[in-house]
Structures are given as C-alpha cells and as structure tokens.
TORLO-758070 format. One record per atom (N, C-alpha, C): atom name; residue number from 1; residue in three letters; x, y, z. Coordinates in steps of 0.1 Angstrom, whole numbers, plus 5000, padded with zeros to 4 digits. Last residue first. Layout:
<sites>
SITE  name  resi  resn    px    py    pz
SITE    CA   NUM   ALA     X     Y     Z
...
</sites>
This chain:
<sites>
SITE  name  resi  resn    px    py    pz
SITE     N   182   UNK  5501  5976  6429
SITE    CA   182   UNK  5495  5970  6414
SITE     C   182   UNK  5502  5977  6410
SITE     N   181   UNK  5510  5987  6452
SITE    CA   181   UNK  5513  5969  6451
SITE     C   181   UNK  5513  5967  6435
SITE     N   180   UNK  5491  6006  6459
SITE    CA   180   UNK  5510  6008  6458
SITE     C   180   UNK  5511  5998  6448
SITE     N   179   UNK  5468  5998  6472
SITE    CA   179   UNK  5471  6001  6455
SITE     C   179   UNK  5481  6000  6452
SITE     N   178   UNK  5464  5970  6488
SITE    CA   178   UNK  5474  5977  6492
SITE     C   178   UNK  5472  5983  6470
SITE     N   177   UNK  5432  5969  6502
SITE    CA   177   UNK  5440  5963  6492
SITE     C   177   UNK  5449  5974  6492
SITE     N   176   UNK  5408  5953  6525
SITE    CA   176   UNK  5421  5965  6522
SITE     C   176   UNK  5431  5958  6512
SITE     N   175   UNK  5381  5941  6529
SITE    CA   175   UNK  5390  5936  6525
SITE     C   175   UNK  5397  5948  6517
SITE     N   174   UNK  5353  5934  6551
SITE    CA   174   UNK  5362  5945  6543
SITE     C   174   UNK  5370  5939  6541
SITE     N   173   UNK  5338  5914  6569
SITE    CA   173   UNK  5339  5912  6547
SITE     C   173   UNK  5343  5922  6540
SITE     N   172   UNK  5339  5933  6593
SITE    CA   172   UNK  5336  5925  6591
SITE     C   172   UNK  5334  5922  6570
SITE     N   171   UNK  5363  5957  6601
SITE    CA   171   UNK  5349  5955  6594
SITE     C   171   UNK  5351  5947  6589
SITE     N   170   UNK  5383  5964  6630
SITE    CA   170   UNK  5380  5961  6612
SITE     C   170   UNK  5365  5957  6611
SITE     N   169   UNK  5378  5995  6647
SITE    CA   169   UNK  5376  5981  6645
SITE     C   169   UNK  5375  5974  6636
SITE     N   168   UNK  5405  6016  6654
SITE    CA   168   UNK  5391  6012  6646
SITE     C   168   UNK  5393  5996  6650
SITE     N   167   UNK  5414  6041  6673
SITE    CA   167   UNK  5418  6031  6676
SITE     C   167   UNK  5403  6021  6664
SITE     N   166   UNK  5436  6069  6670
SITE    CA   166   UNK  5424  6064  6672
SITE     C   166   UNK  5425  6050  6671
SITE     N   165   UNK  5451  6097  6691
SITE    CA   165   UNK  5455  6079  6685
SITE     C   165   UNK  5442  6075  6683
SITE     N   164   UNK  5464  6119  6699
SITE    CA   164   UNK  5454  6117  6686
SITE     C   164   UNK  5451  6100  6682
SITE     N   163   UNK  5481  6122  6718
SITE    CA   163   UNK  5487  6121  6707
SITE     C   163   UNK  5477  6119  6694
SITE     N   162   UNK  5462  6120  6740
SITE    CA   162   UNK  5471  6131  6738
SITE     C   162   UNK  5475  6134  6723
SITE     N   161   UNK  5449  6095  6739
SITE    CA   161   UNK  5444  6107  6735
SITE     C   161   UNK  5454  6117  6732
SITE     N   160   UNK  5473  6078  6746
SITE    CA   160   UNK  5467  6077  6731
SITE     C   160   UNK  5456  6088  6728
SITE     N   159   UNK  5480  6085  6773
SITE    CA   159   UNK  5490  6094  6762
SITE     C   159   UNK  5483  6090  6746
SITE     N   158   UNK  5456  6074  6780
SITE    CA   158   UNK  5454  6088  6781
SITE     C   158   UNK  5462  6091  6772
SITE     N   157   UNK  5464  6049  6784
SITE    CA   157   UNK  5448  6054  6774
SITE     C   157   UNK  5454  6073  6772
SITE     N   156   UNK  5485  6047  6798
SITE    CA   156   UNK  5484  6050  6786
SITE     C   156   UNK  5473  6050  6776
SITE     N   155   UNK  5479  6057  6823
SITE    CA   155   UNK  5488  6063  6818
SITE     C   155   UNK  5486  6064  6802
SITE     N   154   UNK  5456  6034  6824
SITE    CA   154   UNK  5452  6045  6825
SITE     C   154   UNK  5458  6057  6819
SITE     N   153   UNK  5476  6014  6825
SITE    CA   153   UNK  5465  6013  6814
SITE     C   153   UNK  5459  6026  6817
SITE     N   152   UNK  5489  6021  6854
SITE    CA   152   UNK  5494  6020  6840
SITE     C   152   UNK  5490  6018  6826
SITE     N   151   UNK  5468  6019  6869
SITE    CA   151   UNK  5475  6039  6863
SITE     C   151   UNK  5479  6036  6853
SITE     N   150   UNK  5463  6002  6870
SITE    CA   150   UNK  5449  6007  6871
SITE     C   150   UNK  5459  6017  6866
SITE     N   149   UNK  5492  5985  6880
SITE    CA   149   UNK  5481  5980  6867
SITE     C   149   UNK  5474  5993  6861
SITE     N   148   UNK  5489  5994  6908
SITE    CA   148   UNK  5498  5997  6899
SITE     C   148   UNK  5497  5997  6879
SITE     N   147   UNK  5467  5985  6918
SITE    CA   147   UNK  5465  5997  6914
SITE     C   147   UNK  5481  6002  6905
SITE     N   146   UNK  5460  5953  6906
SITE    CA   146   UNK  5464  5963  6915
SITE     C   146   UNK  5464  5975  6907
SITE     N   145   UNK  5430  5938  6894
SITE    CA   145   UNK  5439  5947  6889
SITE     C   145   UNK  5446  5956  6904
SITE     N   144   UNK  5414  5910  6909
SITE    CA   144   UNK  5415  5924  6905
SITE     C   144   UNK  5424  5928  6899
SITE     N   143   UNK  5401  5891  6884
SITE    CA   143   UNK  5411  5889  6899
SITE     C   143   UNK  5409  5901  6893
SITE     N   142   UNK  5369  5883  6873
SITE    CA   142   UNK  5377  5889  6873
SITE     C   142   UNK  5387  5888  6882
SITE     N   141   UNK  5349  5852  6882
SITE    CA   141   UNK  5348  5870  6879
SITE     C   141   UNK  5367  5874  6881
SITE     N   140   UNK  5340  5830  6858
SITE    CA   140   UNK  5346  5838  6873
SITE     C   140   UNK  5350  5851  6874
SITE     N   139   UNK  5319  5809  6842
SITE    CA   139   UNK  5328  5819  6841
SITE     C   139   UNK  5328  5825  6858
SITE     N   138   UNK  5319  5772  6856
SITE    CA   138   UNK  5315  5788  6849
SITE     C   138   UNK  5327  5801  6847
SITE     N   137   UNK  5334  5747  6863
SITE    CA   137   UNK  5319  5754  6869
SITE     C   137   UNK  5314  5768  6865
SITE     N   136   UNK  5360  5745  6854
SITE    CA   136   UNK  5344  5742  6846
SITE     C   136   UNK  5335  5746  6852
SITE     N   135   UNK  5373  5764  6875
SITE    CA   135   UNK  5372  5766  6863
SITE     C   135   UNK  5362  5759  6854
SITE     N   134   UNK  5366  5746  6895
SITE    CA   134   UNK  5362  5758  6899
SITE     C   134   UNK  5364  5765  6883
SITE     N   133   UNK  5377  5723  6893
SITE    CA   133   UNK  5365  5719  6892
SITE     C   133   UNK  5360  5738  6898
SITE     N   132   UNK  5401  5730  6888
SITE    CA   132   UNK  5399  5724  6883
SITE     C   132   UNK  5386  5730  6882
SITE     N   131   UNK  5409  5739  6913
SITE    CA   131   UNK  5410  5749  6904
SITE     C   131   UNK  5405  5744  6892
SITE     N   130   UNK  5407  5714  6929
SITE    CA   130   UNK  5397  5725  6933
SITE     C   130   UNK  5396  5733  6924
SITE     N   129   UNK  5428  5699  6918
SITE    CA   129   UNK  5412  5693  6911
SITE     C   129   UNK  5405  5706  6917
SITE     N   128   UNK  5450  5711  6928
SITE    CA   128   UNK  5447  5710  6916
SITE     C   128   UNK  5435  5708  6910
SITE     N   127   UNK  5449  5708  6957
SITE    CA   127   UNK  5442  5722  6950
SITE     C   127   UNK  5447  5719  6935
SITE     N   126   UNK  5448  5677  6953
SITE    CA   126   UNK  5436  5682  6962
SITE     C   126   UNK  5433  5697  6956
SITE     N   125   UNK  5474  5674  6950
SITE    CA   125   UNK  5467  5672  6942
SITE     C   125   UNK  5448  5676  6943
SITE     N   124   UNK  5485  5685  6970
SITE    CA   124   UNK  5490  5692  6958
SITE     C   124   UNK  5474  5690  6949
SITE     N   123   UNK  5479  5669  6987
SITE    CA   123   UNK  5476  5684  6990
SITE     C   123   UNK  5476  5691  6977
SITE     N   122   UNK  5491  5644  6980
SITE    CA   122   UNK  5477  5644  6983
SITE     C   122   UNK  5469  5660  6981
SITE     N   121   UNK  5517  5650  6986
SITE    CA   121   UNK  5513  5645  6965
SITE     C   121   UNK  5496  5649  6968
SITE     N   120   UNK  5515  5652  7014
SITE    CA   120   UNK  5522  5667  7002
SITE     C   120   UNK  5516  5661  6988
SITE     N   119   UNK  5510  5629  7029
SITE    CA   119   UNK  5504  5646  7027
SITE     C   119   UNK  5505  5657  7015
SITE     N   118   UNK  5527  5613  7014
SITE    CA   118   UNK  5516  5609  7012
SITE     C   118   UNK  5503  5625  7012
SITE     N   117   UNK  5552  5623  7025
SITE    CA   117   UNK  5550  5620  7012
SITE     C   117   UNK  5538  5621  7012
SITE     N   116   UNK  5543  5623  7054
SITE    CA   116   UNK  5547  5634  7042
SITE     C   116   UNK  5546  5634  7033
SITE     N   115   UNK  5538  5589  7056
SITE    CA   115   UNK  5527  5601  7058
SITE     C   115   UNK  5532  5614  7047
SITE     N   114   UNK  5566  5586  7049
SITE    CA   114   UNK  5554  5578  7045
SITE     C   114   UNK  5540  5590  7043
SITE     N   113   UNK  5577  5598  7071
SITE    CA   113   UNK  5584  5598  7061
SITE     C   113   UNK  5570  5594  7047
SITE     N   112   UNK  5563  5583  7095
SITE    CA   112   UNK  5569  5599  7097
SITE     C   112   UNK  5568  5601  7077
SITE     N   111   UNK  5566  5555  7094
SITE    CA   111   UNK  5559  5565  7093
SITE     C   111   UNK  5559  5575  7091
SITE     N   110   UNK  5601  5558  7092
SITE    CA   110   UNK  5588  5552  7081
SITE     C   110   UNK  5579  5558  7084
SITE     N   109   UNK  5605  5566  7116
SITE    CA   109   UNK  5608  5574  7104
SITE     C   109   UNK  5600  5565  7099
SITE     N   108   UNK  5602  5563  7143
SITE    CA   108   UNK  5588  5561  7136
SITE     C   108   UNK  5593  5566  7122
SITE     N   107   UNK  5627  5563  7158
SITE    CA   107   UNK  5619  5552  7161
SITE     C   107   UNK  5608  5549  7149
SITE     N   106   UNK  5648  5585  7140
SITE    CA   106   UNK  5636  5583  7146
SITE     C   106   UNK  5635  5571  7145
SITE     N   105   UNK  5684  5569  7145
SITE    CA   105   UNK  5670  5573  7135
SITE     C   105   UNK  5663  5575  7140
SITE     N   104   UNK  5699  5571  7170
SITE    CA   104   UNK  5702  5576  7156
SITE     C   104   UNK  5695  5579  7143
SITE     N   103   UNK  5685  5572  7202
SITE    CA   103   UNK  5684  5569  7187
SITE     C   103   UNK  5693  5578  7179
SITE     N   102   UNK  5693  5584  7226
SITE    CA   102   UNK  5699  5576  7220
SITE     C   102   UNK  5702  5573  7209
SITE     N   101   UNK  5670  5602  7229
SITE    CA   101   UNK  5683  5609  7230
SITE     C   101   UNK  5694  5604  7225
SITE     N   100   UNK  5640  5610  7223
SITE    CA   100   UNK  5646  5601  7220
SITE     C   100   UNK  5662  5604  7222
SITE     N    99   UNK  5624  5628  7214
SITE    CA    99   UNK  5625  5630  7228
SITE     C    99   UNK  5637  5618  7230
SITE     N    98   UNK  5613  5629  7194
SITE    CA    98   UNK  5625  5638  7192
SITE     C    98   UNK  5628  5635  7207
SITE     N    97   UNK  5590  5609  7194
SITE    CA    97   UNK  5604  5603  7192
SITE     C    97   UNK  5616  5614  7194
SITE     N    96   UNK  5574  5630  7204
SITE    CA    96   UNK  5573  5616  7207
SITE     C    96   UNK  5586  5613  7208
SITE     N    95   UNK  5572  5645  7174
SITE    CA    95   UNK  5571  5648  7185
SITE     C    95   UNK  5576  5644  7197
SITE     N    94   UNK  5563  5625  7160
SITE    CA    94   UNK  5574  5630  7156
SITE     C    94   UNK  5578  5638  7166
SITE     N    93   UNK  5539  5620  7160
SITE    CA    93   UNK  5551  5611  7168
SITE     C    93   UNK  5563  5614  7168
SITE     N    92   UNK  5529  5644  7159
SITE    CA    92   UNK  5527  5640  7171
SITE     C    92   UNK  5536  5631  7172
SITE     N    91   UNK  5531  5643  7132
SITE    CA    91   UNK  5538  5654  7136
SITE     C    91   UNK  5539  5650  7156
SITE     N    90   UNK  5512  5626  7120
SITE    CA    90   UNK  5525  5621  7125
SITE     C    90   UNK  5535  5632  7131
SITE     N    89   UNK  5489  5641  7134
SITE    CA    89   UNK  5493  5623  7139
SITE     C    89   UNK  5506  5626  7134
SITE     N    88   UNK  5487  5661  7112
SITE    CA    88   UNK  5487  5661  7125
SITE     C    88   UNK  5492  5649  7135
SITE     N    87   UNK  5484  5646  7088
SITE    CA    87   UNK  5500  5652  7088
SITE     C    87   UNK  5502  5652  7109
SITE     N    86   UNK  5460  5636  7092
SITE    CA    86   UNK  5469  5625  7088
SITE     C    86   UNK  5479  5633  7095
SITE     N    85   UNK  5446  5665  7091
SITE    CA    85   UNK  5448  5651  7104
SITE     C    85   UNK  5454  5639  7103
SITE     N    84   UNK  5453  5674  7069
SITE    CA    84   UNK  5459  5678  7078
SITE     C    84   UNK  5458  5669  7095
SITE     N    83   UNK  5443  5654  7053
SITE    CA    83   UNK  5454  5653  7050
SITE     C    83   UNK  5462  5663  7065
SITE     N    82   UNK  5415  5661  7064
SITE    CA    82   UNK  5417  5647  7066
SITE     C    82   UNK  5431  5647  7062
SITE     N    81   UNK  5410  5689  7050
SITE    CA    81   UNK  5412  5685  7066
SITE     C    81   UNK  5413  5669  7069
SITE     N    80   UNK  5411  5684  7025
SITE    CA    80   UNK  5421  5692  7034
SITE     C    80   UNK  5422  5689  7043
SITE     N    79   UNK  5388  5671  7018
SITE    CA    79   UNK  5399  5662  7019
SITE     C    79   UNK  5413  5670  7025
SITE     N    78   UNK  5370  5693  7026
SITE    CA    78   UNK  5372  5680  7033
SITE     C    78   UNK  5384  5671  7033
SITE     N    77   UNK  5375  5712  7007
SITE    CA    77   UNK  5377  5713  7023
SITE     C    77   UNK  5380  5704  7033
SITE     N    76   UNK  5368  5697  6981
SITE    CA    76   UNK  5381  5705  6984
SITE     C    76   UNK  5389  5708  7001
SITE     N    75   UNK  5341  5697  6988
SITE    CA    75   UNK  5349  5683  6984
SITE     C    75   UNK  5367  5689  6990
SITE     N    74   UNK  5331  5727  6995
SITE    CA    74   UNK  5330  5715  7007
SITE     C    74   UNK  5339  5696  7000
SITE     N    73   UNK  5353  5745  6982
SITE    CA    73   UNK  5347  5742  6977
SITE     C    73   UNK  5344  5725  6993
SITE     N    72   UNK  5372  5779  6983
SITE    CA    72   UNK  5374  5762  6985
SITE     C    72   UNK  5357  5760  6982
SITE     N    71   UNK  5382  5808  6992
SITE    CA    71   UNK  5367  5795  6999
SITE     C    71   UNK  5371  5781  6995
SITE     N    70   UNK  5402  5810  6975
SITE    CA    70   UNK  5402  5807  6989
SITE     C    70   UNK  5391  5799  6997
SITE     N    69   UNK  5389  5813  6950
SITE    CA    69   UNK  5394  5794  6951
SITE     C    69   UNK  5398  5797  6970
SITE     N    68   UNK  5379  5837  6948
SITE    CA    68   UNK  5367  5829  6950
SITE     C    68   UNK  5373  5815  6953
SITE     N    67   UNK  5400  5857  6951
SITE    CA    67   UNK  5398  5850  6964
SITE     C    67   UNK  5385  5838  6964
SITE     N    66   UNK  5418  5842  6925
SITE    CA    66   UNK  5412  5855  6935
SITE     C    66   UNK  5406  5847  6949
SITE     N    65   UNK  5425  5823  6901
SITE    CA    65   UNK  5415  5826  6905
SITE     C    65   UNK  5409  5839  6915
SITE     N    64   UNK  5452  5829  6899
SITE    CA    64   UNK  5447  5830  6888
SITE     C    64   UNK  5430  5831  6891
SITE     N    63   UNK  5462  5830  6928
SITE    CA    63   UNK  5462  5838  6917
SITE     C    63   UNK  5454  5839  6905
SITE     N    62   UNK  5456  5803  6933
SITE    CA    62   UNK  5446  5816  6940
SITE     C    62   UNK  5449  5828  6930
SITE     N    61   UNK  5471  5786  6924
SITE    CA    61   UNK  5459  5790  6918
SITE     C    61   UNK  5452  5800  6924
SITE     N    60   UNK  5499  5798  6932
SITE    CA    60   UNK  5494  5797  6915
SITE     C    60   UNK  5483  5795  6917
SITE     N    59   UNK  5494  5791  6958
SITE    CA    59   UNK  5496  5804  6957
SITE     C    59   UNK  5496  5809  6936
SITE     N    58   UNK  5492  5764  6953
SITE    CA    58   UNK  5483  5774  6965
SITE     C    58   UNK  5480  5791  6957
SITE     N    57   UNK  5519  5759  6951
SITE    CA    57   UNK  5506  5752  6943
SITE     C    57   UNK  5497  5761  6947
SITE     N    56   UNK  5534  5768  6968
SITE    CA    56   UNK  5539  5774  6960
SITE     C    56   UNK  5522  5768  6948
SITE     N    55   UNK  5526  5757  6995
SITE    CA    55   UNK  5523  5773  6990
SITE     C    55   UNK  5526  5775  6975
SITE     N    54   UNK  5532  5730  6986
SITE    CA    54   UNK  5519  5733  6990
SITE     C    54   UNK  5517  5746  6987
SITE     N    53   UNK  5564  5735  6983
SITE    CA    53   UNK  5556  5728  6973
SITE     C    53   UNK  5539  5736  6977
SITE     N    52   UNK  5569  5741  7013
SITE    CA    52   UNK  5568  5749  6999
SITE     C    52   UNK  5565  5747  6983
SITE     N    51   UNK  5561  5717  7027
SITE    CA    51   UNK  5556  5727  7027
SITE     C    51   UNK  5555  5740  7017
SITE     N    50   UNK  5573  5697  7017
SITE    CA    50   UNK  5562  5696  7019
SITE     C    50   UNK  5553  5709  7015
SITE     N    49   UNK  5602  5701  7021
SITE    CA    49   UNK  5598  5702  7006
SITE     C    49   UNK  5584  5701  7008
SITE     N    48   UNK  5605  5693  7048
SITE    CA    48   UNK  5610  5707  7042
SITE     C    48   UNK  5602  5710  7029
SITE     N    47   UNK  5600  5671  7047
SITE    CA    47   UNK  5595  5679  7055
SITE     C    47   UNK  5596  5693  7050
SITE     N    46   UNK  5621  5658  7029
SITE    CA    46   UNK  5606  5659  7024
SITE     C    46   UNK  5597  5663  7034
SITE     N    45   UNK  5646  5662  7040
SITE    CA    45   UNK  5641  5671  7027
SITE     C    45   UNK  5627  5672  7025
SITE     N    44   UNK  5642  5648  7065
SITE    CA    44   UNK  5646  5663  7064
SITE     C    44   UNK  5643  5667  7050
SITE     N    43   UNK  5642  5627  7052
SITE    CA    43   UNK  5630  5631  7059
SITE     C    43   UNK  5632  5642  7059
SITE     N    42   UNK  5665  5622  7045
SITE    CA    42   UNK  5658  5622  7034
SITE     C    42   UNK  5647  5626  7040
SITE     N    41   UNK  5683  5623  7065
SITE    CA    41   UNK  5685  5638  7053
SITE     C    41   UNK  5672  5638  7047
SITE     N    40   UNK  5680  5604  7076
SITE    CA    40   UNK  5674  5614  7083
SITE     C    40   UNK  5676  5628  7070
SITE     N    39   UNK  5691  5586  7058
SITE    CA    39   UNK  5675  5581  7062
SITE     C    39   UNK  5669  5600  7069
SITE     N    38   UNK  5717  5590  7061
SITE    CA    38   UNK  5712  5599  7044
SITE     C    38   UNK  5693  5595  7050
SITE     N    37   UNK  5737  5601  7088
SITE    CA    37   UNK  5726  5594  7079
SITE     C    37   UNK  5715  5599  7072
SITE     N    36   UNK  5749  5627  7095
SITE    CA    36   UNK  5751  5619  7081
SITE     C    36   UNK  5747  5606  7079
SITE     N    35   UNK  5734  5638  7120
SITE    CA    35   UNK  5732  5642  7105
SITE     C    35   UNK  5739  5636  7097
SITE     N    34   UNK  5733  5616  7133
SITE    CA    34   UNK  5723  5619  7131
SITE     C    34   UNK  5723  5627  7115
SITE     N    33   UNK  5764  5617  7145
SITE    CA    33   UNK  5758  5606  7136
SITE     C    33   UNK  5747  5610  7127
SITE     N    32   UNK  5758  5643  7158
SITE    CA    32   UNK  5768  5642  7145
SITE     C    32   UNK  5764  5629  7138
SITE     N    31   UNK  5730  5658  7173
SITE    CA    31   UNK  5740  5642  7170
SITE     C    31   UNK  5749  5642  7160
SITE     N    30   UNK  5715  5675  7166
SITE    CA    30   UNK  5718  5672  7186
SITE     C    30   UNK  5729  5664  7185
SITE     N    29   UNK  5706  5680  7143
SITE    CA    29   UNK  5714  5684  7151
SITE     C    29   UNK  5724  5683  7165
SITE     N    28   UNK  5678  5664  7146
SITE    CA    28   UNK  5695  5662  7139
SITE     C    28   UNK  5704  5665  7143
SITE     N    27   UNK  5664  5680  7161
SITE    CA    27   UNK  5670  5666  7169
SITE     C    27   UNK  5683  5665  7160
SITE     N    26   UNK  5664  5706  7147
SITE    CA    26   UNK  5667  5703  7160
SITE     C    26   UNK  5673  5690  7166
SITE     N    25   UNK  5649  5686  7125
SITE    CA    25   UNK  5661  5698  7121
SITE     C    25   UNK  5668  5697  7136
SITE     N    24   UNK  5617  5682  7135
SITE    CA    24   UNK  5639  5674  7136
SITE     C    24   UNK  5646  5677  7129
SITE     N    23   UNK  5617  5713  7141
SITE    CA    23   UNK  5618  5697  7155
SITE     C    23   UNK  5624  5690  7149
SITE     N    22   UNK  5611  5720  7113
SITE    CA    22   UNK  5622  5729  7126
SITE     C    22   UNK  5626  5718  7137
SITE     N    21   UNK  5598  5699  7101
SITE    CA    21   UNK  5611  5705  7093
SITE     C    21   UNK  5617  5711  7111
SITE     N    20   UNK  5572  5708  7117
SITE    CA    20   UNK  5575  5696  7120
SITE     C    20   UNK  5595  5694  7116
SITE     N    19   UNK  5570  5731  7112
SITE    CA    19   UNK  5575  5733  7123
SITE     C    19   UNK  5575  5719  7124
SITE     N    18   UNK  5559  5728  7077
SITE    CA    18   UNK  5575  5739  7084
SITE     C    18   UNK  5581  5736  7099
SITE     N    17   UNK  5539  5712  7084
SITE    CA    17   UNK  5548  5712  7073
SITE     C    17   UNK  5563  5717  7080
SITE     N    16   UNK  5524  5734  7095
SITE    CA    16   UNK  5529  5713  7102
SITE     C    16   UNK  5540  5716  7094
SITE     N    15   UNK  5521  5751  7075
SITE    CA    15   UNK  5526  5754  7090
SITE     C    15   UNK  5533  5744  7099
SITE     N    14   UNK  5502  5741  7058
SITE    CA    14   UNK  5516  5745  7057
SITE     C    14   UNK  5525  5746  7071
SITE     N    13   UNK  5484  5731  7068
SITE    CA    13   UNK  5492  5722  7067
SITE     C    13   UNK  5505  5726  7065
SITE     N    12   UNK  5471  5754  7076
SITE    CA    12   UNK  5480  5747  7088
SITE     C    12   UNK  5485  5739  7082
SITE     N    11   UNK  5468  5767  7049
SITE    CA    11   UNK  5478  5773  7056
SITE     C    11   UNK  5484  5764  7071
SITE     N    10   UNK  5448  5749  7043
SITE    CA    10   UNK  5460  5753  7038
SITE     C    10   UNK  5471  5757  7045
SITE     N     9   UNK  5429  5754  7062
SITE    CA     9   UNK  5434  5739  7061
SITE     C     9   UNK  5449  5741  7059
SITE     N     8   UNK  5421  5779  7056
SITE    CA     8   UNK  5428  5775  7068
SITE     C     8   UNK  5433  5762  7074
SITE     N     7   UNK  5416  5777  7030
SITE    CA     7   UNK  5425  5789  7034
SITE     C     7   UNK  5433  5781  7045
SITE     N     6   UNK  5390  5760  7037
SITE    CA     6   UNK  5399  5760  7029
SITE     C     6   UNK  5413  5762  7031
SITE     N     5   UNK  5376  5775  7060
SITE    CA     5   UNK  5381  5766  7064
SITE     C     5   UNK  5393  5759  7054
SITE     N     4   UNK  5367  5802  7049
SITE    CA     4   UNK  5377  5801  7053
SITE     C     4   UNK  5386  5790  7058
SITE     N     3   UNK  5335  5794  7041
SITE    CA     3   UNK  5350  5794  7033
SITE     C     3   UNK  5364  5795  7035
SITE     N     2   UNK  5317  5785  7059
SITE    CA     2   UNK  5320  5802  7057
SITE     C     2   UNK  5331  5801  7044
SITE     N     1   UNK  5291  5766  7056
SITE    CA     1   UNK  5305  5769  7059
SITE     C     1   UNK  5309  5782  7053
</sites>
C-alpha cells in the first residue's frame, strides 16, 4: 500500500463528518419544530463535533510526527476504513430520512446519533494508538524546520559570531569555584 490510504480515510471521514452536519442542518431548518427539539440539537452537535475533533487529533499528531504518521500504518488504515464505512451507512440514512417532510425527528436518529458517537471516540482513538505505536517503533526522523525557523537560528548563530560569543562545553569532574566567595 502506498500510504495515502491513511491521509485519505482521514480526511473522508472528516468530510462525512461535515457534509452529513450540512444535510440535517438543512432539514432542521426546514421546520421550526425541528429546531427546538433538543433530540435534533443533540445530533446536530455531535455531527458537527465529529469532525473537528478528528482534524484537530490528526492534525496534533502529524505535527509532531511529519509526514511519516500520514502513511499510517496497515492496523491504523484498516480500522480507518471500517469507521469510515460505518460513518458511510449512516450518512446514507441520513440521506434517506432528510427526505422525510413530515417528521419532526429523523426516522433513524438513534442510529444516526449512535454511529457518530461511535465514529468519532473510535477515530480519535485509532490516531492515538497509530502515534502511539509509531513512537515505540524507533527513533523518527526529524519534522522539518520551516524556513522561517532556518533564518531565525541562522539570524542568530550569526549575531553570536558578530559579537564574539563563544560557546564551551563543561568538562566533565571540573568543578568552578567562585574565589570572590572565600
């Protein structure tokens, strides 16, 4: 496998996540009852909250790791794609039901509602053990330095030459004694 499939689990679930949030955001909408029942608020939040929870976990370990946690790892990939074909099914009934003109709740909110939950603790928890099991697996190479970084250590190696700055290393069983002191 190429490694992208990680990346690209990621990002569709994020995606479900958000455009499932926009469809019944939409149906809500459509009904004044709809929106002050607190059953449809509560799906509405945890559609919504799916998603940026996921990036926001994502986007902490990629950092710290670079692009070697985008590949992902074939345990990591797998359970991605079985949370995204969970999320996929219910986005489909959810689909389904917005068609619904009568209802005041979706027909399938439990499911619907169930699954999310179930997607998002799962997702989270899924790039937790990847960063996990990518940190015990050895030393990792470096994330890079932007180049903002590269001038700013550079700016100041350099003003430490300018100014004469030297820089020692203590010596190992030296021991500096202040004479002033005695």
């Amino acid at each position: 496998m190429s490694g992208f499939e990680f990346l690209a689990a990621v990002t569709g679930i994020i995606a479900m996540f958000n455009g499932s949030a926009m469809v019944f955001h939409s149906w809500v909408e459509d009904r004044k009852e709809r929106i002050e029942d607190q059953r449809n608020q509560q799906l509405q939040d945890s559609l919504e909250l799916g998603g940026s929870l996921i990036e926001e976990a994502y986007t902490q370990y990629s950092t710290r790791l670079g692009q070697v946690y985008s590949s992902g790892d074939g345990v990591g990939r797998a359970q991605l794609l079985e949370d995204a074909i969970q999320l996929q099914n219910a986005v489909l009934v959810l689909t389904a039901d917005s068609n619904s003109d009568e209802a005041t709740v979706m027909p399938s909110h439990s499911i619907i509602y169930s699954t999310s939950e179930k997607v998002r603790l799962n997702t989270v928890k899924v790039l937790e053990e990847q960063y996990q099991r990518m940190v015990a697996a050895g030393p990792l190479p470096t994330p890079l330095i932007s180049a903002f970084h590269r001038s700013a250590i550079r700016g100041s190696m350099a003003s430490e030459v300018q100014r004469d700055v030297v820089r020692r290393r203590p010596v190992a069983g030296l021991c500096v004694v202040d004479t002033e002191a005695l």
